[in-house]
Each structure stands twice: as C-alpha cells, then as structure tokens.
N, C-alpha and C positions, 0 to 999 in steps of 0.2 A: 611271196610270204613264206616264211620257213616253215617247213610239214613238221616240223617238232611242236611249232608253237602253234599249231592248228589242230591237232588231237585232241589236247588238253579242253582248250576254248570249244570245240565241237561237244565232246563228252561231257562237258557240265552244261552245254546248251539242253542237251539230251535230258541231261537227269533235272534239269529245272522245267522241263517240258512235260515230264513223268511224276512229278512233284505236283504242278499245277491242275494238270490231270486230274490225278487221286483228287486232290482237293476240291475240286470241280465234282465230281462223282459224289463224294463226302456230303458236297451241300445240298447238291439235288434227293438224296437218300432221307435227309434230315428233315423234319415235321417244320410244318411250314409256322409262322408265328401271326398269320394273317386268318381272316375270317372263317370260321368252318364253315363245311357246305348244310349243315343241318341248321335248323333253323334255329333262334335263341330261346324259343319258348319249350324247349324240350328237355331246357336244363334248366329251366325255371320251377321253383316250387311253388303248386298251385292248392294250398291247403286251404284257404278261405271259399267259400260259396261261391263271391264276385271272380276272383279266380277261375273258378274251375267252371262257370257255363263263357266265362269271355273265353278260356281253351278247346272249349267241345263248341262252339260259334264258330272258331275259327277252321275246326276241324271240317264244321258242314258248309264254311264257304268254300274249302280248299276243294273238298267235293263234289261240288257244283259246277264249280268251273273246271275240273277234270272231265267230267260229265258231256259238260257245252262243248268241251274242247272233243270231244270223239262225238260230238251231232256235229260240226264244222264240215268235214266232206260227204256230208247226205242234203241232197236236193227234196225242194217240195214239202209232199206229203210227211216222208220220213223223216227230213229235218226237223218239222213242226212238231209231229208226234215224239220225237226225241226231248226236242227241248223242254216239251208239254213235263214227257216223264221226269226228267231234270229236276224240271221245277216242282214238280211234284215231291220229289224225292228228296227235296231242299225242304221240303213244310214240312215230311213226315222228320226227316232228322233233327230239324229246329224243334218240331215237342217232344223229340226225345229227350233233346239236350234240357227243355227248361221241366221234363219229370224227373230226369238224373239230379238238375239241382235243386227239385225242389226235394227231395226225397231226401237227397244229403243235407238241406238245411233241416230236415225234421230231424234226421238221425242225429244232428247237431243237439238240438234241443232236447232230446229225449236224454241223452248220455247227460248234458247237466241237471 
C-alpha cells in the first residue's frame, strides 16, 4: 500500500477515535434521565392530614426495618432483646405519628 495514502487514512482514524472518546465521556458526565435514587415520596406534597401520617408510617416502617436489619448478626438472647426493642420502638413511633396528625388535623380546624 502506498505510505502517502496511509497517513492520511490513519490520522482521521485517530481523530474519529478522539471524537468518540470525548463523546463517550460527554454522556457519562450527563444526568442520567432514568429513576432517582431517592424515593418518590420526598417530592411529593403531603399537605392533607391522610397524607402526612401515610408519610411519617412510612418513615416508622422504614425504621423498623433498619433496626431488624442491625439485630440480624446477634444470636440468642441479644437478638431477642433487640428485636423486642425494635418493636418497641416501632409502637412508640407509630403514636407519635397518629399525635403529629392528630394535632395537625386540630390545627386544621382551628385556623378555619
């Protein structure tokens, strides 16, 4: 093959390799247009009463099972007594949640 016409043909393989490149980097840099990793309910407005104890429910299940999930490597005794407090701590949260909304549905009614 003739080295004259071999330059040319290599030098634009190059630059269409360095083009692709860039581009390739470009997309990976670029905000993804697929699911977020936060959950949907965080962008949600939860101005109603039903609203806002189904979002502080959700918060004290999410808690619970973070909870269960660190009693998982304790044997015995200590797992039981974990989980016990778990659960425990799952009842104390849940009347938290239903005196937050009850408290919001009075302040509701009070203001009209």
């Amino acid at each position: 093959m003739n080295k004259k016409l071999l330059a040319p043909v290599l030098m634009s393989c190059l630059v269409a390799l360095g083009l692709f490149g860039a581009a390739a980097v470009h997309a990976a840099d670029a905000p993804q247009a697929g699911p977020s990793p936060d959950p949907a309910r965080w962008y949600e407005a939860d101005d109603s009463p039903k609203a806002r104890l189904r979002n502080l429910n959700q918060e004290t299940a999410a808690a619970y099972a973070e909870a269960l999930a660190a009693c998982k490597p304790l044997k015995g005794k200590e797992a039981a007594a974990c989980r016990r407090q778990a659960q425990q701590a799952r009842k104390d949260d849940a009347a938290r949640a239903r005196r937050i909304h009850d408290d919001y549905q009075r302040s509701l009614k009070d203001d009209s």
